[in-house]
C-alpha positions in Angstrom: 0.0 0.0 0.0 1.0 3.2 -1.0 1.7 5.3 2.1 0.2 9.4 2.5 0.8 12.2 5.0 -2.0 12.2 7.6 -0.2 14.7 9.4 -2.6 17.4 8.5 -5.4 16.2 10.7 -8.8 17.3 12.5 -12.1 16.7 13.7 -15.1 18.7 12.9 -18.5 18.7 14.8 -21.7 20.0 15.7 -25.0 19.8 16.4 -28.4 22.4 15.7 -32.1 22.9 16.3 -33.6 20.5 18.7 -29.6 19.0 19.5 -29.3 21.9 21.1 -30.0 23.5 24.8 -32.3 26.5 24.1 -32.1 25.6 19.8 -29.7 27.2 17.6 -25.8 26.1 17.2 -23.2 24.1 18.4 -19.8 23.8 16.1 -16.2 23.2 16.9 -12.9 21.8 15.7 -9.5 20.6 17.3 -6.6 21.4 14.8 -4.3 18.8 14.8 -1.0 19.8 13.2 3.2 19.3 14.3 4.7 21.2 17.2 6.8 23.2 14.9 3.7 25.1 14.4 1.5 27.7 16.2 -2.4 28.2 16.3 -3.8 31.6 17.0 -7.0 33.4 17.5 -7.0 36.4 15.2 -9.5 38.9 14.3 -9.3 39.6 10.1 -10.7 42.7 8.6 -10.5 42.3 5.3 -10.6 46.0 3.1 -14.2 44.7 1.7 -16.9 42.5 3.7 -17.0 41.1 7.4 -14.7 41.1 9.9 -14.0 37.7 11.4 -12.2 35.8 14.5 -10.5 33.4 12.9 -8.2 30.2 13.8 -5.2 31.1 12.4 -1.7 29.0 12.0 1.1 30.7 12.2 4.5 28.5 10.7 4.2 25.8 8.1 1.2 25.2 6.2 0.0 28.6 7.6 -3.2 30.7 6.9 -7.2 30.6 7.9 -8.1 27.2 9.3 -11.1 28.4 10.3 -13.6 30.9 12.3 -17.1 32.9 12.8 -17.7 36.3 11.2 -19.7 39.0 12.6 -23.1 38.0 10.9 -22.3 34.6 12.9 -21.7 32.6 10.3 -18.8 29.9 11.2 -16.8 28.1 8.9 -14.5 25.0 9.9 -12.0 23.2 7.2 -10.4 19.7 7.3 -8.1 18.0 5.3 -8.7 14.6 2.9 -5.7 13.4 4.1 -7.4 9.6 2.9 -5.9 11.0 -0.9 -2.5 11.7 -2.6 -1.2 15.0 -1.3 -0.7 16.6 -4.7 -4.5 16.0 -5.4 -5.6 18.3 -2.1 -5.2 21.1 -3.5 -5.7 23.2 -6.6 -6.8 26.7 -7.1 -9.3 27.3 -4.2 -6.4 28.6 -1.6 -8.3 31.0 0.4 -12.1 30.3 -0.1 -12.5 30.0 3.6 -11.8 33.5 3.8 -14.1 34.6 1.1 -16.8 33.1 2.6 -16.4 34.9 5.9 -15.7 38.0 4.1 -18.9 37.8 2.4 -21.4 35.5 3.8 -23.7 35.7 5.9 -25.5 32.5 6.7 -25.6 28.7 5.2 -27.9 29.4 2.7 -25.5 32.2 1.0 -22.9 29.7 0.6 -24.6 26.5 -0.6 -26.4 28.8 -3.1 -23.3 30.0 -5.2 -21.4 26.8 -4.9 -19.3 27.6 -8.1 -17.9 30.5 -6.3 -17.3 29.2 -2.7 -16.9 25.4 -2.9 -15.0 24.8 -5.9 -11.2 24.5 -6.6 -10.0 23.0 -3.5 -10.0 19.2 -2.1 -11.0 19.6 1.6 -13.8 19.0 3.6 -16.1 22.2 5.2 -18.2 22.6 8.2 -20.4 25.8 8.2 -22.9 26.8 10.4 -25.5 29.9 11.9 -28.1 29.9 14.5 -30.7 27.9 12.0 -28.7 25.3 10.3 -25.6 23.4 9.9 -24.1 21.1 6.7 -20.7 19.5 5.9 -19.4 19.7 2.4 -17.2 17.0 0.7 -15.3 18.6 -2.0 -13.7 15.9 -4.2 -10.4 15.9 -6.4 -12.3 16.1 -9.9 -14.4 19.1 -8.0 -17.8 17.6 -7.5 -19.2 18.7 -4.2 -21.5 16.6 -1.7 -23.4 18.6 0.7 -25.3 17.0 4.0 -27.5 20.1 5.3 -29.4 19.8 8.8 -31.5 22.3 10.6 -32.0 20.0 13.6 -29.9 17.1 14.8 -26.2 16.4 14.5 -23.1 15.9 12.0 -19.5 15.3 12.1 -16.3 15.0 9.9 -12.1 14.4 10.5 -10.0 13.5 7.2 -11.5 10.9 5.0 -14.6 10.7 2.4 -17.9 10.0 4.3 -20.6 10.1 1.1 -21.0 6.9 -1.0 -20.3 8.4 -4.1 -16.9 9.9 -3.3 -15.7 6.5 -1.1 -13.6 5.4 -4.2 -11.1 8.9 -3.3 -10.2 7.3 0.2 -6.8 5.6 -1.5 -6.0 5.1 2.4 -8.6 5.1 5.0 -6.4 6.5 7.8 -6.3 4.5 11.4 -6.6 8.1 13.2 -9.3 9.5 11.0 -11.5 6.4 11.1 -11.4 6.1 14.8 -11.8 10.0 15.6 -14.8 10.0 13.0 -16.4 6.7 15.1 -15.9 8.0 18.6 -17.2 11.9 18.0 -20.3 9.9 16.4 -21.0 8.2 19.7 -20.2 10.8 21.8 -22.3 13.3 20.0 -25.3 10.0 20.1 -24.9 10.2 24.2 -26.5 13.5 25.1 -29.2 15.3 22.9 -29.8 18.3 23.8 -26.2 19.6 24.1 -24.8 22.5 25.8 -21.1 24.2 25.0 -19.6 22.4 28.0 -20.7 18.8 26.2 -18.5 20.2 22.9 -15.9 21.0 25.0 -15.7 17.5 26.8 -15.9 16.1 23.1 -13.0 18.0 22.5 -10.6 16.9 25.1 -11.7 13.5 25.0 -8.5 10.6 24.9 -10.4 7.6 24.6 -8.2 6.0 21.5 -4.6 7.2 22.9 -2.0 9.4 21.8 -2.3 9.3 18.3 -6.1 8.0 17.8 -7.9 10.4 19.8 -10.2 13.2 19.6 -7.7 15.6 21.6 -4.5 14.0 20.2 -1.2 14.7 22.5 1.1 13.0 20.4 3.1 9.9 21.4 6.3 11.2 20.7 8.0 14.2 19.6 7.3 14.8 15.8 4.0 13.4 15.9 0.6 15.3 15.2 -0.9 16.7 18.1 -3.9 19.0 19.2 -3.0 22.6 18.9 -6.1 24.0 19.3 -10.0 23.4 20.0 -12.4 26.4 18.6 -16.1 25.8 20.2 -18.7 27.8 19.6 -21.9 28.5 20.6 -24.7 30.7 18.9 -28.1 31.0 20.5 -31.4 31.5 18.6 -30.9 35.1 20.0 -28.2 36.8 21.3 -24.5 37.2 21.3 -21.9 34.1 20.0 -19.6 32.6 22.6 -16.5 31.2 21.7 -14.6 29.0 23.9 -10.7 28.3 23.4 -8.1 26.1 24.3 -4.8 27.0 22.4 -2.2 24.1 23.2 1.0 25.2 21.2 4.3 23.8 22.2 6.3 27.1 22.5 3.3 28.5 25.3 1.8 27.2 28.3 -1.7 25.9 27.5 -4.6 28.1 28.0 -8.3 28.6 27.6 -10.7 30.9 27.9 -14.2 31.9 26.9 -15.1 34.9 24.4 -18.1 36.6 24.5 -18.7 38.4 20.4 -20.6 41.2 21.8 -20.6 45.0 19.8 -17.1 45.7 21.6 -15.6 42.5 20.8 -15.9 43.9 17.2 -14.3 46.5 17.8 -11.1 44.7 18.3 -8.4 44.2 15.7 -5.4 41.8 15.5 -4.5 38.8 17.7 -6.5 38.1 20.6 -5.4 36.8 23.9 -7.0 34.2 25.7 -7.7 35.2 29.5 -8.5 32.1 32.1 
């Protein structure tokens, strides 16, 4: 068998509608990367559109991993590690950032899918306050959509649609064991609360390497750098919890309220316990 990077690795996941305390969203990630690299939170303001707090990695493989505008959209991205690294990519580099630039719900993206889901082999996770969908984005750029206003869905690094299952050249041990375990952990509790998303997200259940939160069983290996939760109520102002893990700073967390002020903020952000 032909052996592919997993390295870049993570686990999407959330839950809307009736999954959820009080209605509206859930939605996280854990961005699993190497130590040589650092994970920030950052808020963007682009010259035209939204401003947005976005997961940002700093180092190799650097750029917009992911992040909530202030329309309250979010928008997560994953890798499809499960195919040949020079078929990931193409000439979508930066959609993630157009879409928080210039959407402002679910329905804006899905409906101009030529602009904002084409060009690039990933996987997405978008969200708002009514609905929630994962998007499978394939190497000859056909795009699978599962949409949900109520109940729950999840992703990590390989093809989950039928039609696409012939892309997974290697069905990754990590990937297939995250993508099991966030399924029954997101089955155990309906409806959820941010806490439950952030238990997801520091679970170790499948070890080291295998695991939801992944602490890597040696140096070198891919680890957790960061979790992104967030929560966005039918009304009212988004909360964003954070748990930044890089290898150069001590670990910290911390919960952001994306009130008025918040928007007023530009640059990095610092997480306060």
């Amino acid at each position: 068998m032909i052996h592919y990077s997993l390295l870049s690795s993570c686990t999407l996941w959330g839950c809307v509608g009736s999954s959820v305390m009080d209605g509206g969203l859930l939605i996280a990630k854990n961005r699993d990367w190497n130590e040589a690299s650092t994970t920030i939170l950052k808020i963007i303001s682009p010259k035209k559109g939204f401003k947005y707090l976005a997961m940002y990695a700093e180092g190799e493989d650097g750029g917009v991993k992911g992040g909530i505008n202030e329309t309250g959209l979010v928008v997560f991205t994953a890798s499809a590690s499960s195919v040949k690294k020079e078929d990931r990519y193409s000439d979508g580099k930066g959609k993630i950032r157009v879409i928080l630039s210039e959407c402002r719900s679910v329905e804006d993206v899905l409906k101009n899918p030529d602009k904002y889901l084409s060009g690039r082999t990933q996987f997405l996770m978008i969200g708002d306050n009514k609905e929630l969908a994962w998007i499978e984005i394939s190497p000859d750029n056909k795009v699978h959509i599962e949409r949900k206003s109520n109940g729950t869905l999840y992703h990590t690094n390989h093809y989950l649609c039928k039609e696409f299952l012939n892309f997974n050249e290697q069905q990754g041990e990590s990937s297939l064991k995250r993508c099991n375990r966030v399924s029954k952990l997101l089955d155990s509790k309906s409806p959820m609360m941010l806490d439950d998303m952030i238990k997801i997200s520091n679970d170790k259940h499948d070890g080291p390497n295998n695991s939801i939160w992944r602490d890597g069983s040696s140096s070198g290996k891919t680890r957790t750098l960061m979790n992104m939760s967030v929560s966005i109520p039918q009304k009212g102002f988004p909360r964003v919890y954070a748990k930044l893990a890089n290898s150069s700073s001590p670990e910290k967390t911390g919960v952001l309220i994306l009130d008025n002020d918040f928007w007023n903020q530009d640059g990095i952000i610092e997480i306060k316990e």
